[in-house]
C-alpha positions, 0 to 999 in steps of 0.5 A, a space after each residue: 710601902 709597896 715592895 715590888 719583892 714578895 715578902 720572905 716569912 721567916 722559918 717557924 720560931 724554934 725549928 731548923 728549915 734544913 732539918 725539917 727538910 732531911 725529916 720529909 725526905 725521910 718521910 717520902 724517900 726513905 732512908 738508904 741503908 746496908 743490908 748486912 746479910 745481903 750486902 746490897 742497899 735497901 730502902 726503909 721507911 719510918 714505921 707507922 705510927 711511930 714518934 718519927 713519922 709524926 715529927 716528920 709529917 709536921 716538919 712537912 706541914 711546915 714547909 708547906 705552910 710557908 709556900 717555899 718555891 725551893 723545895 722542887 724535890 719534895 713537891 715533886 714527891 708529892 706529886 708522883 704519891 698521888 698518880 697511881 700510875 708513876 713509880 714511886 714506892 710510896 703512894 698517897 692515900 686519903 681515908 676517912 677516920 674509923 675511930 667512932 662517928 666519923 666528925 664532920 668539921 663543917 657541923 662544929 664550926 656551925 655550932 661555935 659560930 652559932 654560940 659565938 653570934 649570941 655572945 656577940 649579942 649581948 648574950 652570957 655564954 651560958 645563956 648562949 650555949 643553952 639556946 644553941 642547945 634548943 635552937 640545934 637540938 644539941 647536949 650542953 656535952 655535944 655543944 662544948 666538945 664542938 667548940 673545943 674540936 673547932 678551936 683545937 682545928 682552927 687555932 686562929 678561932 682562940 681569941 673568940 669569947 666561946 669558951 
């Protein structure tokens, strides 16, 4: 049946849509609080790195997953992180990952989809993993941390047979 209506998703399974928004204020506002010495009110943010920063960044992951048009204010926020020249105390920054090789997310789903075409094939997942290896010039070790990588990043690939 086609409904002139947009489909509401509901919120993700086990988690409240009202917290979740309080954790990205949080993240993008900071918290108001008292200084005791000075006795005026000041902003303080979620450490980083800590445990609260990370839930609060995946409760803003999963507000804007869902495509919500109702939450203005941290759209909003969003926004102004990402213009240098607005005043708002927090600034959006991307930067690449330091820690090793620097992974390239394009090269893993290639080898997985490599992999995965021989299995289609008719090919054992053994005897496809060795020809990749010859075809790529690859390790059995780099081969197999390429699947995991591209399956951990793209959980939709778990039902494929590459293991």
């Amino acid at each position: 049946m086609n409904s002139p209506y947009p489909k509401i998703l509901p919120y993700w399974k086990g988690y409240d849509r009202e917290k979740d928004e309080r954790h990205a204020r949080d993240l993008l506002y900071g918290v108001t609080v008292l200084n005791q010495k000075t006795g005026r009110y000041q902003h303080r943010y979620l450490p980083r790195d800590s445990p609260q920063e990370h839930h609060a960044l995946e409760a803003l992951r999963r507000l804007l997953s869902r495509g919500y048009r109702d939450i203005g204010p941290i759209l909003a926020s969003l926004i102004c992180a990402l213009d240098p020249n607005s005043n708002f105390d927090r600034r959006l920054v991307f930067e690449r990952r330091k820690q090793g090789r620097p992974r390239d997310s394009a090269a893993d789903l290639q080898i997985f989809l490599h992999v995965e075409g021989y299995i289609r094939g008719g090919k054992k997942t053994e005897a496809a993993v060795a020809q990749t290896m010859a075809d790529l010039r690859l390790s059995r070790k780099a081969v197999f941390a390429a699947v995991q990588r591209c399956r951990h990043e793209r959980p939709w690939l778990k039902s494929y047979r590459v293991t």
